[in-house]
C-alpha positions in Angstrom: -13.6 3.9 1.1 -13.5 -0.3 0.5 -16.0 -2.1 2.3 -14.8 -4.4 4.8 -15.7 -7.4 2.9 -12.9 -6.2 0.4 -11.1 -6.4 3.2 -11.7 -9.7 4.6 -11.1 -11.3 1.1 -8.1 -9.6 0.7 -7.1 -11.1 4.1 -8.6 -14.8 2.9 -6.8 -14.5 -1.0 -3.2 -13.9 0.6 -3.6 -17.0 3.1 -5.0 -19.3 0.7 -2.9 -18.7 -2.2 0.0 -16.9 -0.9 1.0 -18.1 2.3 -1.0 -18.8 5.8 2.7 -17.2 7.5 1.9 -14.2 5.7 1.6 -11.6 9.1 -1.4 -9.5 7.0 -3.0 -7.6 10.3 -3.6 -4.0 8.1 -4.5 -3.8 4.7 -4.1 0.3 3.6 -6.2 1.2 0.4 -4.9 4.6 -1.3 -6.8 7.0 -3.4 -3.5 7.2 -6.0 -0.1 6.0 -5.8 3.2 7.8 -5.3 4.7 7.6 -8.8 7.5 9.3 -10.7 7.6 11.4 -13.7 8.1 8.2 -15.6 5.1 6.3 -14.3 7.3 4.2 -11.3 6.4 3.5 -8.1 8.2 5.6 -5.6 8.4 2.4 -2.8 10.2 4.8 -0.5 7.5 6.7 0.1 4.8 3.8 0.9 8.0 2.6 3.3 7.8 5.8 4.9 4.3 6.6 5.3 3.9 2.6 6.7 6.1 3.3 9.4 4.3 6.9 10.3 7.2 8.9 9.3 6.5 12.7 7.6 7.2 12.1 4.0 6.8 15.2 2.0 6.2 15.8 -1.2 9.7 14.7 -3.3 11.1 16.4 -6.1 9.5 14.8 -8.9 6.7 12.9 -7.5 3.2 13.2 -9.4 0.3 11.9 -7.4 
């Protein structure tokens, strides 16, 4: 699990070089990504689990 240091300059990198109106209250770290069979990022999924919602396991995913 990341240290919360990580965390905090996580936080401090997106408001210094991104943008201080950046909302950034959570930052999740995952063990592997949802990906498909092809190496792309299924976004969907990382939509879905952000907003708490039961995701399953898609056709196709490889995690």
């Amino acid at each position: 699990m990341p240290s919360n240091r990580l965390n905090q300059e996580i936080k401090a990198f997106v408001k210094a070089n991104l943008s201080p109106d950046i909302p950034l209250n959570e930052i999740a770290f995952l063990d592997k990504l949802p990906k498909t069979s092809s190496g792309k990022l299924l976004r969907r999924i990382l939509r879905v689990r952000e907003m708490g919602l039961p995701g399953g396991n898609p056709f196709g995913m490889q995690e």
